[in-house]
C-alpha positions as CSV (number, residue, x, y, z in Angstrom):
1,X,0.0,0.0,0.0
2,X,1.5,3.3,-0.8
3,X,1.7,6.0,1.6
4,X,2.9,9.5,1.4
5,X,5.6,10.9,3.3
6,X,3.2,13.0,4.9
7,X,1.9,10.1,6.7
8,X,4.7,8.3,7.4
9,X,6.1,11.4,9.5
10,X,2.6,12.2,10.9
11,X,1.9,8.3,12.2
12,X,5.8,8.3,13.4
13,X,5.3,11.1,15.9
14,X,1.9,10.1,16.9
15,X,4.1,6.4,17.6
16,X,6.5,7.7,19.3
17,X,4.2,9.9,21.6
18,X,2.0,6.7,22.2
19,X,5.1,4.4,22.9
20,X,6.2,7.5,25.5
21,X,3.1,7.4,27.6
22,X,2.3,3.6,27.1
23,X,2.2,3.2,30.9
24,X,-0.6,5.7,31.4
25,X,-3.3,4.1,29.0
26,X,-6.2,6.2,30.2
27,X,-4.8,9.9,29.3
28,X,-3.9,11.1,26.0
29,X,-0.9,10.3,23.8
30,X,0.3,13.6,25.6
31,X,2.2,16.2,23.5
32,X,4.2,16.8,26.3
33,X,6.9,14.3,25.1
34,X,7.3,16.3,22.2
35,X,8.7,19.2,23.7
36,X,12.3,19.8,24.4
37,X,14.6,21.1,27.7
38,X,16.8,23.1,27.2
39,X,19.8,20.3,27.3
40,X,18.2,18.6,24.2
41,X,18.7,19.4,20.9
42,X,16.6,20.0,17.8
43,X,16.6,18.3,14.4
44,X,19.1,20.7,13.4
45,X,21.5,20.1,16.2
46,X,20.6,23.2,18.1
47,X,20.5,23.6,21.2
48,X,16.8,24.9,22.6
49,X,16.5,27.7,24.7
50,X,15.4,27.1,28.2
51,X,11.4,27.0,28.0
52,X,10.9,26.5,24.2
53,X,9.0,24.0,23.1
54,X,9.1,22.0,19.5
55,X,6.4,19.9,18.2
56,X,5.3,18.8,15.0
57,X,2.4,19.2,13.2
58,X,0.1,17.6,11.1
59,X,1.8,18.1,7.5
60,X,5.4,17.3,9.8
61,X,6.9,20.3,10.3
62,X,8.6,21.3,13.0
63,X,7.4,24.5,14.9
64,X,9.1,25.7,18.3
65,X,7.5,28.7,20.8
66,X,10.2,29.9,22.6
67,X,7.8,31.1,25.3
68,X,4.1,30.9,25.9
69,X,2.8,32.7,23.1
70,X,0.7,35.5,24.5
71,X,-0.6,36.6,21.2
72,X,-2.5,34.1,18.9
73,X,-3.9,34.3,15.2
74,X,-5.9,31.6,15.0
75,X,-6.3,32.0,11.3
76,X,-7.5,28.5,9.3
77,X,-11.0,27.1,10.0
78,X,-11.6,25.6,13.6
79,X,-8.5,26.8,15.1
80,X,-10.1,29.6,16.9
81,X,-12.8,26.8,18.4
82,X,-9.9,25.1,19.9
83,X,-8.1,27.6,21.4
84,X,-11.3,28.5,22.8
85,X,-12.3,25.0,24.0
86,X,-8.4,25.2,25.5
87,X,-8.8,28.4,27.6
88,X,-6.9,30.3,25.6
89,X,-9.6,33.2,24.3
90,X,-7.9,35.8,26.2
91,X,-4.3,34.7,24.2
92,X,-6.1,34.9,20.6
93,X,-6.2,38.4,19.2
94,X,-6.8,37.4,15.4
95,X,-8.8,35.7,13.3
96,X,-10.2,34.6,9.8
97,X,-12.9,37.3,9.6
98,X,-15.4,35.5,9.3
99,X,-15.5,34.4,12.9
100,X,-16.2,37.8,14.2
101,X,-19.9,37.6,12.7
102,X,-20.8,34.3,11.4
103,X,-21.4,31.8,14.5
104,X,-24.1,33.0,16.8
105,X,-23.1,30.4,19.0
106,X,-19.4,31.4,19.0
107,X,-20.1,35.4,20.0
108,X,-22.5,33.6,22.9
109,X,-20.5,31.7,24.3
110,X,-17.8,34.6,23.7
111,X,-19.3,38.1,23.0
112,X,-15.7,40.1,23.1
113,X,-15.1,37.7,19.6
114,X,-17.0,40.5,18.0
115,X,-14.5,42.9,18.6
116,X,-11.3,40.5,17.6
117,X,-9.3,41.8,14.8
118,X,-10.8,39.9,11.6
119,X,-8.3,39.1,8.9
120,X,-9.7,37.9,5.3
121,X,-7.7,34.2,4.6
122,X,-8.4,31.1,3.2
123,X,-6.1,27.9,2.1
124,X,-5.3,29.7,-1.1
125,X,-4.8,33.6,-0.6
126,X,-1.6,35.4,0.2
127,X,-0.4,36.4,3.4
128,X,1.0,39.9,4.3
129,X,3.1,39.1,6.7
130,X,2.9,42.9,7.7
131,X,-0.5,42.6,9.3
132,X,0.9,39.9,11.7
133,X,4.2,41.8,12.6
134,X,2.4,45.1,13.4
135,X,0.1,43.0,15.6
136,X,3.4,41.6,17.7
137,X,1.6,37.5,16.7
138,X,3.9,35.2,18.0
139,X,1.8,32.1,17.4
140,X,0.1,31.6,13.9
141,X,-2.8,28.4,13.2
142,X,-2.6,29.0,9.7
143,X,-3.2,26.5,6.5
144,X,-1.3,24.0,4.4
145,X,0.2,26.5,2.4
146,X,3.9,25.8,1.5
147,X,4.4,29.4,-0.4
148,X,2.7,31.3,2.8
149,X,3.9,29.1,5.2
150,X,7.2,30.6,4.4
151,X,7.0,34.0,4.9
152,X,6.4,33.4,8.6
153,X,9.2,31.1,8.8
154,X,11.2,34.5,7.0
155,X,9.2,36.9,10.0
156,X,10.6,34.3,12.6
157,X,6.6,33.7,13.6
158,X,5.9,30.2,14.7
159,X,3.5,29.1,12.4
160,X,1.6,25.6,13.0
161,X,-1.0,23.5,10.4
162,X,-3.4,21.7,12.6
163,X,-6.2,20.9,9.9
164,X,-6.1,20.2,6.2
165,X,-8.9,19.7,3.6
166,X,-7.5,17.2,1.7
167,X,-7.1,15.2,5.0
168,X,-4.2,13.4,5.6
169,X,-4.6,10.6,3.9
170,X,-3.7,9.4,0.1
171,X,-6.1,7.2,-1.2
172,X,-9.1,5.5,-0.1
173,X,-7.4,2.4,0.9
174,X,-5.8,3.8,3.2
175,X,-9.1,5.3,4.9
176,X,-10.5,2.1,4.9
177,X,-7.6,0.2,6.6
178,X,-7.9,2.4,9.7
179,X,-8.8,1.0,12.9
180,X,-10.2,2.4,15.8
181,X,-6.8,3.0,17.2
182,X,-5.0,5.1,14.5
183,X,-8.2,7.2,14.1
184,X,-8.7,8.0,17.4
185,X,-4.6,9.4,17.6
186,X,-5.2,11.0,14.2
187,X,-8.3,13.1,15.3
188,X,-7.4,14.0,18.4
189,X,-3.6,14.7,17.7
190,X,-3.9,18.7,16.4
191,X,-5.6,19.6,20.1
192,X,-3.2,17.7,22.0
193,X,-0.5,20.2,19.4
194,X,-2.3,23.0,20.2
195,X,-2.1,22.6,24.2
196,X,1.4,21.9,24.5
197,X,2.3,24.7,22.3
198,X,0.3,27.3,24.3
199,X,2.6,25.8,27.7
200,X,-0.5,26.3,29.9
201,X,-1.4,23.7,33.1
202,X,-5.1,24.3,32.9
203,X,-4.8,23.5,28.7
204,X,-3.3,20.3,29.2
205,X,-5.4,19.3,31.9
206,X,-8.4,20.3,29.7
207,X,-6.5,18.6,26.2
208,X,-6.2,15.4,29.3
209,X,-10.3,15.6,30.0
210,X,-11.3,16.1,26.0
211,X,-9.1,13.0,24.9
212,X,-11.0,10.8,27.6
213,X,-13.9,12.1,26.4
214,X,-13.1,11.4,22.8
215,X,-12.0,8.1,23.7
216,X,-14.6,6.6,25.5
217,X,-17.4,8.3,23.1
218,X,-15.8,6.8,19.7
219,X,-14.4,3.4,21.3
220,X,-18.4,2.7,22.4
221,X,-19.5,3.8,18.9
222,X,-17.2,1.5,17.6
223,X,-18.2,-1.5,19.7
224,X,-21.9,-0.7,18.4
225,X,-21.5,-0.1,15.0
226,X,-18.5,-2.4,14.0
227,X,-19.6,-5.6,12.9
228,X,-22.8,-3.9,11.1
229,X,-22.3,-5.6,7.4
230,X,-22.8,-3.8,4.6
231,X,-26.4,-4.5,4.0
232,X,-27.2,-3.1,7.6
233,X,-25.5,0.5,6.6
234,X,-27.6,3.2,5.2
235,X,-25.6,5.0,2.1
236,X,-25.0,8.5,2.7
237,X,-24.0,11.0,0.0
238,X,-22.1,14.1,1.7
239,X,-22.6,17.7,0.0
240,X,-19.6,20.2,0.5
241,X,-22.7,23.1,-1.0
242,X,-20.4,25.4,-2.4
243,X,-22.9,28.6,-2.5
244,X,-26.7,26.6,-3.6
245,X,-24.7,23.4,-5.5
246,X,-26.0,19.7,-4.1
247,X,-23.6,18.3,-6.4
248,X,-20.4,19.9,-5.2
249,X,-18.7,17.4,-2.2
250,X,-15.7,15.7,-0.7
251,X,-13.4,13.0,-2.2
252,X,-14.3,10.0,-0.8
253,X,-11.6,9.3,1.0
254,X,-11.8,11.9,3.4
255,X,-14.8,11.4,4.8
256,X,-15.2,7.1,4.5
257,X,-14.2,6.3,8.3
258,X,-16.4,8.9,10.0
259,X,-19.4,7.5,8.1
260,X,-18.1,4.0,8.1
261,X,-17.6,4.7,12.0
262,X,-21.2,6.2,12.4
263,X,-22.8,2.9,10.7
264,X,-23.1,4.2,7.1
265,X,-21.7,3.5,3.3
266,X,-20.8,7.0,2.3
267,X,-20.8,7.3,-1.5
268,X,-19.3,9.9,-3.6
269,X,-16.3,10.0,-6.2
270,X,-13.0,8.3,-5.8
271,X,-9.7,9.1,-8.0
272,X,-10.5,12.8,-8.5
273,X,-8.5,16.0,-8.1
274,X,-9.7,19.3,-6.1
275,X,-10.5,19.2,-2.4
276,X,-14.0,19.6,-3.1
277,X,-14.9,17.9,-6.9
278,X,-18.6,18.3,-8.5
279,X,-20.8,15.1,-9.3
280,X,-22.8,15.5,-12.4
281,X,-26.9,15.0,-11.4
282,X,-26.8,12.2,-13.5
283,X,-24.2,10.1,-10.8
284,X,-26.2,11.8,-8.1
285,X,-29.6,9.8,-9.2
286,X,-27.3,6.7,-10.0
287,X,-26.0,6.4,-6.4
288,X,-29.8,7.1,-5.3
289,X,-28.2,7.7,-1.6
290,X,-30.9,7.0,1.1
291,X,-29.2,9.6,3.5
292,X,-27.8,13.4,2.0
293,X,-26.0,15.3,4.7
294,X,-25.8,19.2,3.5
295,X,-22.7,20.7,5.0
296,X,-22.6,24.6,6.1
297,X,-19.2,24.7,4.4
298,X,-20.3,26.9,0.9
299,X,-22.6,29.5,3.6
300,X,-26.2,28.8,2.3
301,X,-27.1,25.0,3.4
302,X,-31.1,26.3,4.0
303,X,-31.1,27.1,0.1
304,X,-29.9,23.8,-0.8
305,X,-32.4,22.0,2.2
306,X,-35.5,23.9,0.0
307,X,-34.3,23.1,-3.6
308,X,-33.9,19.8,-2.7
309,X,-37.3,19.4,-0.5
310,X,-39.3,21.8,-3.4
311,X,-37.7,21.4,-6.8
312,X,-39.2,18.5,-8.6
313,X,-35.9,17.9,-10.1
314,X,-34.6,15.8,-7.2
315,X,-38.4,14.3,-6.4
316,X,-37.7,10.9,-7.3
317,X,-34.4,11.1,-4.8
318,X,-35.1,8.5,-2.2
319,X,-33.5,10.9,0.3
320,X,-35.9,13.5,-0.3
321,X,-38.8,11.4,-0.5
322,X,-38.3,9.4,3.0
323,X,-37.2,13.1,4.4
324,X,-33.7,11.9,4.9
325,X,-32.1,15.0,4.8
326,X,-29.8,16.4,7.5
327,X,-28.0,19.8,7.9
328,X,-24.1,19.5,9.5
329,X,-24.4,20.8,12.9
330,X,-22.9,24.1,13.8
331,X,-21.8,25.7,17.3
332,X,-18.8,27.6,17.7
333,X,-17.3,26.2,14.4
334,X,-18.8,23.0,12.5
335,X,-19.4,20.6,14.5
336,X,-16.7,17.9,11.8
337,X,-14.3,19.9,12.8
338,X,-12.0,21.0,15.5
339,X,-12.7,19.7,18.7
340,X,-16.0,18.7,18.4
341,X,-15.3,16.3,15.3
342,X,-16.7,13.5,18.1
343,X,-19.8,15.2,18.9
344,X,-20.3,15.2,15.0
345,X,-19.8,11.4,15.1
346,X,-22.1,10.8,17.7
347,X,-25.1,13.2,15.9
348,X,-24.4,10.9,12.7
349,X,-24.5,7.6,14.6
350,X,-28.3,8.5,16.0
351,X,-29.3,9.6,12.7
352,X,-27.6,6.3,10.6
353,X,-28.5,3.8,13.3
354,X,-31.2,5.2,15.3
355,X,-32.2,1.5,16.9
356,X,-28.6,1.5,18.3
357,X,-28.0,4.7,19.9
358,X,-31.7,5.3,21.0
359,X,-29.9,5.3,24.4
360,X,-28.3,8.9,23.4
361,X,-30.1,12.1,23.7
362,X,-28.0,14.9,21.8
363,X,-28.9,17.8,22.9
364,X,-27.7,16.6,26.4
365,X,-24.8,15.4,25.4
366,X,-24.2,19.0,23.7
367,X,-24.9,20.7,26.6
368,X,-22.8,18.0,28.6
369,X,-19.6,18.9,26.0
370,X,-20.5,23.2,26.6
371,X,-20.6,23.1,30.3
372,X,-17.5,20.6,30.5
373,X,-15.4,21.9,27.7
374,X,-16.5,25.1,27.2
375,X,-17.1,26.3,30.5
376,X,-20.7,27.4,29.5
377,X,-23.9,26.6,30.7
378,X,-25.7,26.1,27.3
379,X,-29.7,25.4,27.5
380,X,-31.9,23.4,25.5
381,X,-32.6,25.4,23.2
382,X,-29.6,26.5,23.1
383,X,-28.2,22.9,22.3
384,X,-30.7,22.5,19.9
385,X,-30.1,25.7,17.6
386,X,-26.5,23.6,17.5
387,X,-27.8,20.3,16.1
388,X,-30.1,22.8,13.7
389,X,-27.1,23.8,12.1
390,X,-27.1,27.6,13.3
391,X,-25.0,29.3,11.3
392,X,-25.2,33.1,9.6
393,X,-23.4,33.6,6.3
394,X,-21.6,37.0,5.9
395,X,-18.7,35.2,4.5
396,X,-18.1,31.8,3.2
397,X,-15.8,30.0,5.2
398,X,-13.0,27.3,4.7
């Protein structure tokens, strides 16, 4: 089986940080063991300043903090949800702009996020580094972007990738040969990142309780849903809905083992280029998929819910018939990404295999995942404007 470099260096440091804390099975493949004293060396063969800290992240990179970083821009996607679900609000003074305005559950649970300096950014624009030196960042969550990536590395501003929507892996063998195990380390490994490099007690204790939490959640999924056969799994067709487009969605590979996970076939194209390709309507009605999950990604997932639900174009969809169609949850980012990836996992499990998880009640377990990882007190209503999907498009987000 082929594997990328990427991979290999990714799996070797989550090996070597598993093999490190082996002897305390129920905390987290701690990303303490990735950080350096100040009598070891780097890579390089430097020595590290007393109080730096290296780790690597998910593309393998190395990124060192010489100190706590007191000043975040928490620039790609979720990484503003998990600084906040870390404790580190108060540390993050940047942020893709689109955060500021379009998560009514983000400026609740944080109302000063309103007034954090926005920044326009996505996987593909161009950085000016000036607007992170005038704003003294000393700790960048930024995208898998070799040409940008570089100019902080010419600023001297630590710079760290932590999510990537290609995912990680290469081809869709790969996906499928997971096991519970790898995906567990894989998903969980940017947050464990993230709390050693902001060097705070209270974060790692916090990183300590989530990875527990995402543990135990996904290990009892597993144990439900893992012998289903193939006949026993609903197919589900995921739609990326870039602006009103149904059609546009993910390469299959990057979304197989969450679905496969949640008791569900996902179908959708194999072998294609782009991070988010478009089926033709003609594939769509081929694959006939008896579940359609509309991401918010693209901004306008209620437009896509009504052409789907009113447009007698997609009548005969088996989907739309049987009313088998179900928004992405959103809270302070997506709920498939960041933090909360879990909590998305869960939400899908009750939806694809409603008999086996009619033991879960969501909107509990969102307000148990606010109150113990957010620190807020979030009420039913609250938790259910969450699994609606709550989301306000001023910008389209990445």
């Amino acid at each position: 089986m082929k594997v990328s470099k990427r991979i290999l260096t990714f799996a070797l440091c989550i090996l070597l940080a598993v093999e490190s804390c082996a002897c305390r099975a129920d905390t987290p493949a701690a990303s303490e063991t990735v950080s350096q004293s100040q009598e070891e060396q780097s890579d390089t063969g430097e020595t590290q300043a007393e109080g730096a800290v290296t780790v690597t992240d998910i593309i393998g990179r190395q990124v060192t903090v010489t100190e706590p970083p007191a000043r975040i821009a928490a620039v790609s996607g979720p990484s503003y949800e998990m600084a906040f679900m870390l404790g580190a609000k108060d540390r993050v003074v940047m942020v893709k702009s689109g955060h500021t305005t379009n998560y009514p559950i983000a400026l609740l649970t944080n109302p000063d996020l309103a007034d954090y300096l926005g920044i326009a950014a996505n996987p593909s624009s161009s950085v000016n580094i000036e607007d992170y030196l005038q704003n003294d960042i000393d700790l960048v969550i930024y995208y898998d972007n070799e040409t940008e990536l570089k100019k902080f590395d010419n600023a001297k501003i630590p710079a760290a990738v932590l999510t990537v929507n290609t995912g990680l892996l290469d081809t869709l063998e790969e996906a499928q040969s997971q096991t519970i195990d790898s995906y567990i380390e894989t998903t969980t490994y940017p947050v464990r990142t993230f709390a050693v490099l902001l060097q705070d007690e209270k974060a790692a204790e916090k990183a300590e309780r989530w990875y527990a939490y995402c543990d135990k959640t996904l290990r009892m999924i597993y144990e439900r849903t893992g012998s289903l056969t193939d006949e026993q799994r609903s197919s589900v067709y995921w739609s990326n809905t870039w602006g009103e487009n149904v059609l546009s969605t993910y390469v299959l590979k990057n979304r197989w083992y969450e679905i496969w996970l949640a008791g569900g076939k996902l179908i959708g194209p194999d072998g294609v280029s782009g991070n988010f390709p478009e089926i033709t309507r003609e594939q769509m009605f081929t694959w006939d998929p008896e579940i359609i999950l509309v991401d918010n990604h693209g901004g306008y997932p209620e437009l896509v819910e009504q052409d789907l639900y009113q447009n007698e174009r997609w009548a005969s969809l088996q989907a739309v018939q049987n009313k088998q169609i179900y928004r992405i949850p959103a809270g302070v980012f997506f709920l498939d990404k960041g933090s909360t990836t879990t909590l998305m996992v869960l939400w899908l499990s009750t939806i694809l295999q409603p008999e086996l998880f009619a033991d879960i009640d969501m909107v509990e377990e969102i307000q148990y995942y606010y109150r113990e990882f957010y620190e807020y007190e979030l009420t039913a209503e609250e938790a259910q404007h969450v699994l609606d999907g709550w989301f306000d498009q001023v910008e389209a987000e990445e």
